[in-house]
PAVOMI-560470 format. One record per residue (C-alpha): residue number from 1; residue in three letters; x, z, y negated. Coordinates in steps of 0.5 Angstrom, whole numbers. Layout:
residues N
(NUM, ALA, (X, Z, Y)) ...
END
This chain:
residues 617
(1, UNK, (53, 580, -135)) (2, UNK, (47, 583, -131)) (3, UNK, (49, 589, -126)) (4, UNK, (49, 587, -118)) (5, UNK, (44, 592, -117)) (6, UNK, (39, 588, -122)) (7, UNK, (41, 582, -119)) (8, UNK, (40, 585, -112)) (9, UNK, (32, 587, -115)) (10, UNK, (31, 580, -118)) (11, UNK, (33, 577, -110)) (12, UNK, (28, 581, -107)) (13, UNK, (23, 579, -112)) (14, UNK, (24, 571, -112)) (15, UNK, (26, 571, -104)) (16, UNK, (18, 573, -103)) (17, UNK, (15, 568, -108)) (18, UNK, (19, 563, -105)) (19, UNK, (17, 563, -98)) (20, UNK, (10, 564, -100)) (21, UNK, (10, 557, -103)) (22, UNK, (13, 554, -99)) (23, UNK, (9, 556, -93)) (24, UNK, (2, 556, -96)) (25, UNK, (3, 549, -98)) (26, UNK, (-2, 549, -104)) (27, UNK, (3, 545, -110)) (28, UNK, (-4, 539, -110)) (29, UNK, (-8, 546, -112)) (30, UNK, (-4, 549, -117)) (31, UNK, (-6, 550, -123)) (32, UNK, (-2, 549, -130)) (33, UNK, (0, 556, -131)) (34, UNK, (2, 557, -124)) (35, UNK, (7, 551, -125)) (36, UNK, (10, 553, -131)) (37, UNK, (11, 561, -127)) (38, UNK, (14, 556, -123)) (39, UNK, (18, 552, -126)) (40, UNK, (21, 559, -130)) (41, UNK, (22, 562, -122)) (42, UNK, (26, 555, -120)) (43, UNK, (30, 556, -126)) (44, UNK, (32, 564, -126)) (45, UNK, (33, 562, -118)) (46, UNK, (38, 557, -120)) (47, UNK, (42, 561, -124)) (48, UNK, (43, 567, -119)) (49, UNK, (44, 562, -115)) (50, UNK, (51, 560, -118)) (51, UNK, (53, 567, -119)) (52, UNK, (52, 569, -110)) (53, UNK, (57, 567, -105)) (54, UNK, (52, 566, -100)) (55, UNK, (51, 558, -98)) (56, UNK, (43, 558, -97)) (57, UNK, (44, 559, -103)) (58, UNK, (48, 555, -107)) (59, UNK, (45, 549, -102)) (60, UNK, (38, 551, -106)) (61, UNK, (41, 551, -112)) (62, UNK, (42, 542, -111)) (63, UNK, (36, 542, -111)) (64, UNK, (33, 546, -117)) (65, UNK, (32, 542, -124)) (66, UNK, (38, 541, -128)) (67, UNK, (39, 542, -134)) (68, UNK, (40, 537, -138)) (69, UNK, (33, 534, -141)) (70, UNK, (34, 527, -139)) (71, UNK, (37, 528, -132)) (72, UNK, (30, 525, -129)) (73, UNK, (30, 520, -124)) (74, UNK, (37, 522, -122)) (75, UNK, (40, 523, -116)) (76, UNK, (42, 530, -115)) (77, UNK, (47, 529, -109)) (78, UNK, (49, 524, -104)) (79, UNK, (46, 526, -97)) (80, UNK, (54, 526, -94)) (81, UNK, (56, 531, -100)) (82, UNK, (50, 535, -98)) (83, UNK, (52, 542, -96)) (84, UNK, (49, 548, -91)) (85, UNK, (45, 547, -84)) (86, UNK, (38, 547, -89)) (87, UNK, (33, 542, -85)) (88, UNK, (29, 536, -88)) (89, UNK, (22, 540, -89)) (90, UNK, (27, 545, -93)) (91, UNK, (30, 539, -98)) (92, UNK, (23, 536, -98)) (93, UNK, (19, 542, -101)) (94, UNK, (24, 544, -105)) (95, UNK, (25, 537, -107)) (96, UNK, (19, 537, -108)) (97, UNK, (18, 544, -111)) (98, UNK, (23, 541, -116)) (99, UNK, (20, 536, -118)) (100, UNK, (13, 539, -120)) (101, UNK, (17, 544, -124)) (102, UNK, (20, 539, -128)) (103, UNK, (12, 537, -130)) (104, UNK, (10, 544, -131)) (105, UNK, (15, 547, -136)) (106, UNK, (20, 542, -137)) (107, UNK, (27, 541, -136)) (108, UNK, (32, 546, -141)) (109, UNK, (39, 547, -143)) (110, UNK, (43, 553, -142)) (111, UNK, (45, 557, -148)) (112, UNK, (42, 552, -154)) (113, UNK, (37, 550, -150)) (114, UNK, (33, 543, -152)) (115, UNK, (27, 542, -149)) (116, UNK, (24, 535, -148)) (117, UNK, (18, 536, -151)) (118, UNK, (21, 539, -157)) (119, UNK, (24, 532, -158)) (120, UNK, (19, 526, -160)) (121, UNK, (23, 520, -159)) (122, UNK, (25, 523, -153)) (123, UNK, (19, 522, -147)) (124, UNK, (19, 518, -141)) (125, UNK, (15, 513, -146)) (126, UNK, (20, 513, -151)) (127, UNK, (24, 506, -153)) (128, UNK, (30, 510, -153)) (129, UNK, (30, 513, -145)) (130, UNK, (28, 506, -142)) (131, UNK, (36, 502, -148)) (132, UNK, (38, 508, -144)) (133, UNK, (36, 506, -137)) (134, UNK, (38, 499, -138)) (135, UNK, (45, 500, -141)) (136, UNK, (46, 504, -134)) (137, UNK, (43, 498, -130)) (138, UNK, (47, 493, -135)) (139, UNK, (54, 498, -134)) (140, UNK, (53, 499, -127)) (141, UNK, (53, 491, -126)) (142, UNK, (60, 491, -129)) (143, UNK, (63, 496, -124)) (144, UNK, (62, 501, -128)) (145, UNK, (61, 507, -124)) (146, UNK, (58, 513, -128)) (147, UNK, (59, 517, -121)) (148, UNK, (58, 525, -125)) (149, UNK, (55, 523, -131)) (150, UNK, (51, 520, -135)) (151, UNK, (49, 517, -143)) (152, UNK, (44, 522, -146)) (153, UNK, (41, 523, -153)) (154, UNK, (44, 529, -157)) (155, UNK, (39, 533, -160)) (156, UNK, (43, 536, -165)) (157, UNK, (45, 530, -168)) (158, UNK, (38, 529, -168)) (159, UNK, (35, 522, -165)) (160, UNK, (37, 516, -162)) (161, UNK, (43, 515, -165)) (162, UNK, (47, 521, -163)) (163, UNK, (49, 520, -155)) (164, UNK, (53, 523, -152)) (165, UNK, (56, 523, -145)) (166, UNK, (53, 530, -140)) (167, UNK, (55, 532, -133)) (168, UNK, (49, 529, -129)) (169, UNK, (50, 533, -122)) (170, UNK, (56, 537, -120)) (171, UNK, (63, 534, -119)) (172, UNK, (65, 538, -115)) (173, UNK, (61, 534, -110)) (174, UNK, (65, 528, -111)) (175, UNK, (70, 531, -108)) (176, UNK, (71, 530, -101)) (177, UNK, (70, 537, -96)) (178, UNK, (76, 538, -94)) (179, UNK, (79, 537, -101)) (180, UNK, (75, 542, -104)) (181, UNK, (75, 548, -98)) (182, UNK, (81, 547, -95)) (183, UNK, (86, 547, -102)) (184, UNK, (88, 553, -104)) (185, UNK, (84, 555, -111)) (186, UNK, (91, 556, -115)) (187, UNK, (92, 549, -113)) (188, UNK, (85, 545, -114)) (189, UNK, (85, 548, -121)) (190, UNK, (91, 544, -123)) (191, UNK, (89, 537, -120)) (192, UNK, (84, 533, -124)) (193, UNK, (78, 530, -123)) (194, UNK, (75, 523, -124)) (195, UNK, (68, 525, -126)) (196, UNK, (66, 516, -129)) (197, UNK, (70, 509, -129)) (198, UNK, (70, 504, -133)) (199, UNK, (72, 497, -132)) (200, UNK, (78, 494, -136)) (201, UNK, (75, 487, -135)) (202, UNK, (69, 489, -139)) (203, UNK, (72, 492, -145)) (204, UNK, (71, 489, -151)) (205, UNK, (79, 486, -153)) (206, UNK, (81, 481, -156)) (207, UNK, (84, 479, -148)) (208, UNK, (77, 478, -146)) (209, UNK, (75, 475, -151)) (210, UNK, (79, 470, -152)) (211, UNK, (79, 469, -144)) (212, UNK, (71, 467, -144)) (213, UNK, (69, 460, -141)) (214, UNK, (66, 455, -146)) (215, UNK, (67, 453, -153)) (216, UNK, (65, 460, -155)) (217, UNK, (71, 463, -152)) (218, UNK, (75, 456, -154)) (219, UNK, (75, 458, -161)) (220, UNK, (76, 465, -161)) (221, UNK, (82, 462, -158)) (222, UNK, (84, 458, -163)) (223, UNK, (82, 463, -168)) (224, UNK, (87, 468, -165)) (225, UNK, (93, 464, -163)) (226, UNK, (92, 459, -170)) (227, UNK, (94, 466, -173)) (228, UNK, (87, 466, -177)) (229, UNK, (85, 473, -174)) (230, UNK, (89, 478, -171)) (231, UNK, (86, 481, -165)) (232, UNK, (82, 487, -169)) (233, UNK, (78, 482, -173)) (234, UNK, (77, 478, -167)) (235, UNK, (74, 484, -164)) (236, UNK, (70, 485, -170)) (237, UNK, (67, 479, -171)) (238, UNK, (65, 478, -164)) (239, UNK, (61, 485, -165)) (240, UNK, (59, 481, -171)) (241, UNK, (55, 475, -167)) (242, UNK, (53, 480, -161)) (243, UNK, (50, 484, -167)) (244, UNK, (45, 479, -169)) (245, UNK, (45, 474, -163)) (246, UNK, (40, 480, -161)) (247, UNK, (37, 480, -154)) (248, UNK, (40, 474, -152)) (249, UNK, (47, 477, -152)) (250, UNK, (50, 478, -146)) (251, UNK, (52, 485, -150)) (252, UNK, (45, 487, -151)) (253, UNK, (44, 493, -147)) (254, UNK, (50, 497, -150)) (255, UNK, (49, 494, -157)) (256, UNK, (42, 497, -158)) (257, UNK, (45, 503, -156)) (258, UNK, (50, 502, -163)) (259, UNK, (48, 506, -169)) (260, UNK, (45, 501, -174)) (261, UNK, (47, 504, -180)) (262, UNK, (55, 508, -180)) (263, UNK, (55, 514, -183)) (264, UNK, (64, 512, -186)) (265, UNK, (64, 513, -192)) (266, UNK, (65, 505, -193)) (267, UNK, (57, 504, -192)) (268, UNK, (56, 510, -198)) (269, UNK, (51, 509, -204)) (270, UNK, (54, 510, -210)) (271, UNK, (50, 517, -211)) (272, UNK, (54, 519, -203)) (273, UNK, (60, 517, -206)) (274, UNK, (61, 521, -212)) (275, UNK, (61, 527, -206)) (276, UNK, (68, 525, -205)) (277, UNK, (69, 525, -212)) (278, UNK, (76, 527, -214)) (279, UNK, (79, 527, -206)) (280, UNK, (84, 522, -203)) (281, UNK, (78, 519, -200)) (282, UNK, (74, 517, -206)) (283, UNK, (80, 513, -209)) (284, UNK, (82, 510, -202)) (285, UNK, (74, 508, -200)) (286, UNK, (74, 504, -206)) (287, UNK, (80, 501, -205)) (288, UNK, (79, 500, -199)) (289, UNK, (72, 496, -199)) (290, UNK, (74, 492, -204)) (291, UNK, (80, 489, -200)) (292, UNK, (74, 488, -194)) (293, UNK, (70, 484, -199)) (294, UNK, (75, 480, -201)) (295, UNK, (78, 478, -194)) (296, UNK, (70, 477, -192)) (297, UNK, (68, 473, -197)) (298, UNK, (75, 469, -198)) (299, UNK, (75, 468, -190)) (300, UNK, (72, 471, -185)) (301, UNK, (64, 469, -187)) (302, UNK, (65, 462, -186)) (303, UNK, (69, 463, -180)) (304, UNK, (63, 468, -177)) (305, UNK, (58, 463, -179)) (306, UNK, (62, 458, -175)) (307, UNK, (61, 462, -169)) (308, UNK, (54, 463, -170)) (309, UNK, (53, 455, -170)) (310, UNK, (56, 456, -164)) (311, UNK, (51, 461, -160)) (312, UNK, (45, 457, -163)) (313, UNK, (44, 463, -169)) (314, UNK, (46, 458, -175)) (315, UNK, (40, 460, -179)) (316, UNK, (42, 466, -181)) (317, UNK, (48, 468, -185)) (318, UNK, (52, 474, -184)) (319, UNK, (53, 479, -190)) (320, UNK, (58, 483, -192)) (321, UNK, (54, 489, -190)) (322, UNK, (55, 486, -182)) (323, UNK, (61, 486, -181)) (324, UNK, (63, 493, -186)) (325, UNK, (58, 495, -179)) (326, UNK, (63, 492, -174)) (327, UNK, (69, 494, -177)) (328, UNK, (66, 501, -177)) (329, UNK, (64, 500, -170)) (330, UNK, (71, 498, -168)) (331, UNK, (74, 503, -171)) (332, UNK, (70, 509, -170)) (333, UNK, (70, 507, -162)) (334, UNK, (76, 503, -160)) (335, UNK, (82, 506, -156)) (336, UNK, (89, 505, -154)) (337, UNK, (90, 502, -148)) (338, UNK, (97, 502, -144)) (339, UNK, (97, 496, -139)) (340, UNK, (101, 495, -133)) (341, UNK, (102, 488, -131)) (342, UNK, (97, 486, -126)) (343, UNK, (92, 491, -129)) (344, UNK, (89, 484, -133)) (345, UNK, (89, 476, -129)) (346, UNK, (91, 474, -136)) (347, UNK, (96, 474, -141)) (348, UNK, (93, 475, -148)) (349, UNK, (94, 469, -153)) (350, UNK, (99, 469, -158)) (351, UNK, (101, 466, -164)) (352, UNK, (105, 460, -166)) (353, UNK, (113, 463, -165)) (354, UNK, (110, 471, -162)) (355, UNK, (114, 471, -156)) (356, UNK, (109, 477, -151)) (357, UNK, (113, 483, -149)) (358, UNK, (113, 486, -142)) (359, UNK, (107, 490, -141)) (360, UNK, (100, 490, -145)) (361, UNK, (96, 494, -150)) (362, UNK, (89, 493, -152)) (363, UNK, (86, 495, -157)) (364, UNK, (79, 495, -156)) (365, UNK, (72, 498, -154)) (366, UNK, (70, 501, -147)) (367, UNK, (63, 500, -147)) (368, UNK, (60, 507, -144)) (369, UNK, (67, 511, -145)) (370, UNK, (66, 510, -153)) (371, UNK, (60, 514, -152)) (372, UNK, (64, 520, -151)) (373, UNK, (64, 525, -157)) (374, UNK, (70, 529, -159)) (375, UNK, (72, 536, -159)) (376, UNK, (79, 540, -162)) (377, UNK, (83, 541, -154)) (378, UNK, (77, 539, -151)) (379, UNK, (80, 538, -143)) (380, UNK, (77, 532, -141)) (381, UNK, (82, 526, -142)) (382, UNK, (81, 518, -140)) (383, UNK, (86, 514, -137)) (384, UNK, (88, 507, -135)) (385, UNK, (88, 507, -126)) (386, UNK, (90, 500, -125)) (387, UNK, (83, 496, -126)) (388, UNK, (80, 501, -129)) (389, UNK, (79, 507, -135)) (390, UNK, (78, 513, -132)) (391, UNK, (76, 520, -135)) (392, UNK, (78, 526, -132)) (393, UNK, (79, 533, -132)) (394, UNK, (82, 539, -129)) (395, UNK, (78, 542, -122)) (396, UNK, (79, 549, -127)) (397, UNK, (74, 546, -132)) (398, UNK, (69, 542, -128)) (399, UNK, (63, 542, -133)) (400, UNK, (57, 544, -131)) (401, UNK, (50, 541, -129)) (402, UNK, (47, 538, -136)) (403, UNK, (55, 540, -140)) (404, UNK, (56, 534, -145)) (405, UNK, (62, 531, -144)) (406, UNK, (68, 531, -149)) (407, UNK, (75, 528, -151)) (408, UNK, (79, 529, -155)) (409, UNK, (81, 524, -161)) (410, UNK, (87, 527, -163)) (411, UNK, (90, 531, -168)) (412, UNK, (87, 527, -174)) (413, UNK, (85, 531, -180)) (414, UNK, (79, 530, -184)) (415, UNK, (80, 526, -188)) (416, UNK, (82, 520, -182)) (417, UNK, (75, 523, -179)) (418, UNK, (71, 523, -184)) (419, UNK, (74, 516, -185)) (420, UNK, (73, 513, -178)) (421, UNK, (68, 516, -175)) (422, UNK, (63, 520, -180)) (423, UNK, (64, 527, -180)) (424, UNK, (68, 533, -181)) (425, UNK, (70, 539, -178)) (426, UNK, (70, 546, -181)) (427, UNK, (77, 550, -179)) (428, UNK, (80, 543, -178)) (429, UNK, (87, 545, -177)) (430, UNK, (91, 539, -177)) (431, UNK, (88, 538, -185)) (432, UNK, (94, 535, -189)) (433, UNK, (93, 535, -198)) (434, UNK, (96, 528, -199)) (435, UNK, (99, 528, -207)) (436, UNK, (100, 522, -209)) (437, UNK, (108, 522, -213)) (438, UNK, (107, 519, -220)) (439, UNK, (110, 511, -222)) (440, UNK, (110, 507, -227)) (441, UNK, (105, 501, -227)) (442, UNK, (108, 495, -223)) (443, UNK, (111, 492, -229)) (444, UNK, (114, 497, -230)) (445, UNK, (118, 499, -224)) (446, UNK, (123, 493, -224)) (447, UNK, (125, 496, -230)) (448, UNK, (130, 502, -231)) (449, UNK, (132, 507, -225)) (450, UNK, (126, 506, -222)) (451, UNK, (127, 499, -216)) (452, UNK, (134, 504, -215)) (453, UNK, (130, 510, -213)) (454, UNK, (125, 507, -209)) (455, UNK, (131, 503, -205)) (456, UNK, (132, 511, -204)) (457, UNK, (125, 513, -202)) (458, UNK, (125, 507, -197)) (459, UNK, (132, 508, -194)) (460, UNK, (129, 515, -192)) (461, UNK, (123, 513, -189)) (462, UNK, (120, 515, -194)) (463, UNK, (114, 514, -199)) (464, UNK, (111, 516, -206)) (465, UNK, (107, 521, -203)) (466, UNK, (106, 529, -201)) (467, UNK, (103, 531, -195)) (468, UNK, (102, 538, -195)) (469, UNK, (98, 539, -187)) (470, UNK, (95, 546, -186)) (471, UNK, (99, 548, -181)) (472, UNK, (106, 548, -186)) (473, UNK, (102, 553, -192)) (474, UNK, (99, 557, -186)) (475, UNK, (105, 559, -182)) (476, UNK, (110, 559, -188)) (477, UNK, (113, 566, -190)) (478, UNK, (115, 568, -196)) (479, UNK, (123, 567, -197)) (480, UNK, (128, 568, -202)) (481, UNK, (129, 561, -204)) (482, UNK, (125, 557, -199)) (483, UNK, (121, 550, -200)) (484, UNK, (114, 551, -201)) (485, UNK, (113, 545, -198)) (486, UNK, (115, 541, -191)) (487, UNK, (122, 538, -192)) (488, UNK, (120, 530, -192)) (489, UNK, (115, 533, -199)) (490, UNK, (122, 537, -202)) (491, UNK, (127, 530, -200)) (492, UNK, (122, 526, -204)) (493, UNK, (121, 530, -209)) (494, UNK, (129, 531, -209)) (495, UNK, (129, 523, -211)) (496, UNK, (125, 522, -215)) (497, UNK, (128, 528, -220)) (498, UNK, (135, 525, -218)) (499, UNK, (140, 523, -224)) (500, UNK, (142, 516, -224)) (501, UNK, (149, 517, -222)) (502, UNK, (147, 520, -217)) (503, UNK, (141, 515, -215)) (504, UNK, (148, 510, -215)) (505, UNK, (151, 514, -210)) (506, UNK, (146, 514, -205)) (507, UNK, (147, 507, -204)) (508, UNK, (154, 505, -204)) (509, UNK, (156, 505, -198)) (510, UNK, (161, 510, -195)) (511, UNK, (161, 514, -201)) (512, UNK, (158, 521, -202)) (513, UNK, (154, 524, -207)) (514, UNK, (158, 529, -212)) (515, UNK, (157, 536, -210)) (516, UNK, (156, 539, -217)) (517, UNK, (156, 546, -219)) (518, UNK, (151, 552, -217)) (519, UNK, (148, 551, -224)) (520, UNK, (147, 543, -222)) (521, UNK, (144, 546, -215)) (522, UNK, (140, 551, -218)) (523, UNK, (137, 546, -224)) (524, UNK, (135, 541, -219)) (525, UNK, (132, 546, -215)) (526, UNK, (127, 548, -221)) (527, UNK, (126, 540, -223)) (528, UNK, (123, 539, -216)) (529, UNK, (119, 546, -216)) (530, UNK, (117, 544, -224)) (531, UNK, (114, 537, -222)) (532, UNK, (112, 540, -215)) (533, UNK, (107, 545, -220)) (534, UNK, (105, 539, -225)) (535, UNK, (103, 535, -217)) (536, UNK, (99, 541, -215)) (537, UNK, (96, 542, -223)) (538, UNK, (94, 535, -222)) (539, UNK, (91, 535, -216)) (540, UNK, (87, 541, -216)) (541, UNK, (84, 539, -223)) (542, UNK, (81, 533, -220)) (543, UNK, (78, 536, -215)) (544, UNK, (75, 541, -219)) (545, UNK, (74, 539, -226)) (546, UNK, (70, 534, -229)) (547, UNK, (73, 528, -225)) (548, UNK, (71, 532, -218)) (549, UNK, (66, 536, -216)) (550, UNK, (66, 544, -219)) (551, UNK, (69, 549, -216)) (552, UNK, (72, 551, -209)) (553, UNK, (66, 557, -210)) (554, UNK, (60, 552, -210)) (555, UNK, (62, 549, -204)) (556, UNK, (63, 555, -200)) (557, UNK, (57, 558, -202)) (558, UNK, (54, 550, -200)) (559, UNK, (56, 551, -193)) (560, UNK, (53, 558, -193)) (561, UNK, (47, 556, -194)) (562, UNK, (47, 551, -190)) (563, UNK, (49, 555, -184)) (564, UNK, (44, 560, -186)) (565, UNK, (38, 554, -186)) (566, UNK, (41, 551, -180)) (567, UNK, (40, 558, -176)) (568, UNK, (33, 558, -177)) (569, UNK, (32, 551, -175)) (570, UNK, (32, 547, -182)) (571, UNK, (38, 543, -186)) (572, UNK, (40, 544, -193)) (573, UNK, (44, 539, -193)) (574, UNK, (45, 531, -189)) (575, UNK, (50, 531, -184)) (576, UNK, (54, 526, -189)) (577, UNK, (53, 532, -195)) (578, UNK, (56, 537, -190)) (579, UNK, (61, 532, -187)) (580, UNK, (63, 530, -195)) (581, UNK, (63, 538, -197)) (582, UNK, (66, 541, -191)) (583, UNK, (73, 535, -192)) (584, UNK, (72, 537, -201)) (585, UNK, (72, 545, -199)) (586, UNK, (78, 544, -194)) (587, UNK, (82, 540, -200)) (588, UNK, (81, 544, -205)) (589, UNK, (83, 551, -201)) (590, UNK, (89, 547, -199)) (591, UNK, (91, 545, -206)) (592, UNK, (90, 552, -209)) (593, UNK, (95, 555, -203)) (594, UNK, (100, 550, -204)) (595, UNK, (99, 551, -212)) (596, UNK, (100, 558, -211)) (597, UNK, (106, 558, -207)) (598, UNK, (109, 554, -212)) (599, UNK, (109, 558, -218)) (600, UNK, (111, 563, -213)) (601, UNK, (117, 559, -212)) (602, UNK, (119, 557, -219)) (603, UNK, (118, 564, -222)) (604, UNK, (122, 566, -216)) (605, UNK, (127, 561, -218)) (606, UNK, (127, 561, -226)) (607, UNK, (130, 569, -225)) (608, UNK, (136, 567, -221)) (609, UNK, (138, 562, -226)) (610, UNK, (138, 568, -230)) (611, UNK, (141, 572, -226)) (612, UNK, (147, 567, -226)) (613, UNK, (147, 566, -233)) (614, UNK, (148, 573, -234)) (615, UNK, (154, 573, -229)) (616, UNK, (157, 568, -232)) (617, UNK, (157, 572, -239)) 
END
């Protein structure tokens, strides 16, 4: 933070170059090199604008450059929200002066700042700009009201396939006057702010789907309340025909904004897979796909080939790889919508013997909202407001002129995001291990005790499988004789150690286990920490040995170098790399710590057997 009288000194340097300009009126004989002083002296200015109370210079301020790269050809302000007596000549040349600082020396990011001319794809020519225009012109005429915002490439996601949502002028101008100065700010930082609004008649749901005119929208129909498809599938087929409908889609304009190629472990090569190889996610992928590819060649190819016929585009086949792409495209962008009766004309389309029940849940894709990226605690939030989906955001954390614009996905762990959407985040802190609990082949599990102890789990609510989250093994302290796994993890184990006649007792009705002797108590203590030891050997062995991918050391000191390389402007490794890194790394740090506090807590256990023991004798 600069001093004020820094400040006051900077003030009284800009405040003369300014008025001369303006008064010699010689922008058409500037050269380039007075530009580019100028487009530095308007951005210096708009900075110490924001920092001043007085309103001249806050009013000047709207009409400096912005600060994201593609806020060219943007409207800054409306005339009505205009603030400050300043006069038409004034707003003109420094519109004006605006403009032709926008020439000269382009338009820069705060902070990591992004220059236009430092992204190739990024130019006024650029096919990309003129997708982006379109979509805003095609949304708009779906009452799509972007008001502050606006849909931009990210240049740290590199290219046109990484877009993000930015504030495109300041919100506080879509604010009413006497709202915004009236209000006392105690008050105001507690209200929120809608910053866009998407129509729910346009998202791309099973409902509006279904409810389209015509034999198209007549076999989706059947389709869905035959029970052939559920309403994602019917989602992702639509996507599916829209894709390779081109530009005669309807859908067009959005759908060239869309990734051609997903970045979900579902489209990996062999070589890309083997990065997750020994996790949860390797075997889950795997499996995964493999039921997709059975579904889609067994029944949704020639459904798809059908609609196809329908739309004229019969002469190409849908392959496998189309519809793994929509399926990655739903699952990456659709939301949850909670609807009130009388948000939607219709009601949706039901099987055969479904009855509907009150009230109305969508799940589907809103074009423009799915390009908004995620942030952990991000304040910004969308909500269904009648007709339509809102984003919104408290009025203390209104972002700033060329901010992009997050929301938060959700508490998900890196093994969901890397799944779902492509990437991972390092320090998630909502990662979970999941162990899988050893079973028999299936045959084998109608014999002996087996069909009795999975009645139990199932009774309980609860599954083969340990999940051991960050959260747990980071907040655990140490106590004598306590779990070292969450409790849902210690009663599943408990089940699965569990002697027959007690696994008996468990489901008769109305009778209680035995309670046994301490020494029962403490052996079944160490039985569940034993095989809790054996789990996490396991796990930590197919994560670093031979079947995975080495050690937890050769990770960290991947993402090492990756960061150092990332800070002098090169990449070490893809963002898919990166992303199958930093979720394998966050895995094997977990196992190492539950393992450690296992041993601990078995150790711990088998000197208290000794200890009653010797009380005994």
């Amino acid at each position: 933070m600069k001093a004020k009288g820094e400040q006051v000194q900077q003030q009284s340097l800009l405040i003369p170059a300014l008025r001369d300009t303006l008064t010699s009126c010689v922008l058409p004989r500037l050269d380039l090199r007075s530009l580019a002083s100028l487009a530095c002296t308007c951005r210096t200015l708009r900075q110490l604008a924001y920092q001043q109370e007085d309103w001249w210079w806050r009013a000047a301020a709207n009409y400096l450059p912005p600060q994201h790269p593609s806020l060219a050809g943007y409207s800054r302000t409306s005339s009505s929200h205009r603030t400050g007596p300043s006069s038409g000549l004034t707003r003109a040349v420094l519109g004006g002066l605006a403009c032709t600082a926008v020439l000269a020396g382009g338009l820069l990011l705060q902070g990591d700042s992004h220059c236009f001319a430092d992204l190739p794809f990024y130019t006024s020519s650029s096919k990309a700009v003129q997708a982006i225009s379109a979509f805003k012109a095609w949304a708009e005429d779906r009452r799509t009201d972007f008001g502050a915002l606006l849909v931009a490439p990210c240049p740290e996601q590199g290219g046109s396939l990484g877009l993000g949502i930015y504030c495109a002028t300041d919100p506080r101008k879509l604010v009413s006057h006497g709202w915004r100065f009236w209000s006392p700010d105690w008050w105001k930082g507690y209200l929120e702010v809608e910053l866009a609004s998407f129509p729910v008649s346009s998202a791309i749901s099973a409902h509006n789907i279904a409810s389209q005119e015509g034999d198209l929208g007549a076999m989706y129909r059947q389709l869905l309340t035959s029970g052939q498809v559920d309403e994602r599938t019917l989602v992702m087929l639509f996507l599916v025909v829209e894709q390779l409908r081109g530009s005669d889609s309807p859908w067009a304009p959005w759908i060239r904004l869309l990734p051609s190629h997903c970045p979900s472990p579902l489209v990996y090569g062999t070589g890309q897979l083997q990065q997750l190889a020994g996790t949860t996610l390797h075997r889950a992928t795997q499996v995964l796909k493999q039921r997709l590819t059975q579904r889609w060649e067994g029944q949704l190819a020639p459904l798809t080939q059908q609609l196809l016929r329908q739309v004229g585009v019969g002469g190409r086949a849908a392959s496998l790889d189309d519809f793994l792409w929509a399926y990655s495209i739903f699952w990456s962008r659709a939301q949850t919508l909670p609807l009130q009766s009388g948000s939607s004309p219709d009601t949706l389309p039901v099987a055969d013997g479904e009855a509907e029940e009150e009230g109305t849940v969508w799940e589907c894709v809103v074009p423009g909202l799915d390009f908004c990226n995620h942030a952990t605690h991000a304040t910004c939030r969308w909500t269904v407001l009648g007709d339509r989906v809102a984003l919104v955001t408290p009025w203390r954390a209104l972002p700033s002129p060329g901010q992009q614009v997050f929301f938060d996905y959700g508490d998900k762990s890196n093994e969901q995001l890397l799944l779902l959407y492509g990437f991972a985040e390092e320090g998630n802190p909502n990662d979970v291990l999941m162990v899988e609990c050893p079973l028999p082949p299936p045959k084998e599990r109608s014999k002996g005790a087996w069909p009795a102890r999975l009645r139990v789990l199932a009774d309980r609510g609860l599954a083969p499988q340990l999940f051991l989250p960050l959260s747990f093994i980071e907040g655990f302290k140490h106590k004598p004789r306590d779990c070292p796994v969450p409790p849902e993890a210690w009663e599943t184990l408990e089940v699965l150690v569990m002697e027959s006649h007690r696994i008996a007792a468990s489901l008769t009705p109305n009778v209680s286990a035995p309670s046994g002797s301490a020494e029962e108590a403490v052996g079944t203590r160490l039985a569940v920490l034993t095989t809790l030891v054996r789990l996490l050997e396991g796990s930590v062995h197919r994560l670093e040995g031979p079947e995975g991918t080495g050690p937890l050391e050769h990770d960290i000191s991947l993402l090492q170098d990756h960061a150092k390389q990332a800070e002098s402007g090169e990449s070490a490794l893809s963002s898919s790399v990166h992303s199958c890194v930093v979720y394998r790394s966050a895995q094997k740090d977990l196992a190492r710590k539950y393992l450690g506090a296992a041993r601990e807590a078995l150790l711990e256990e088998m000197q208290y057997m000794q200890q009653l023991q010797q009380q005994q004798q």
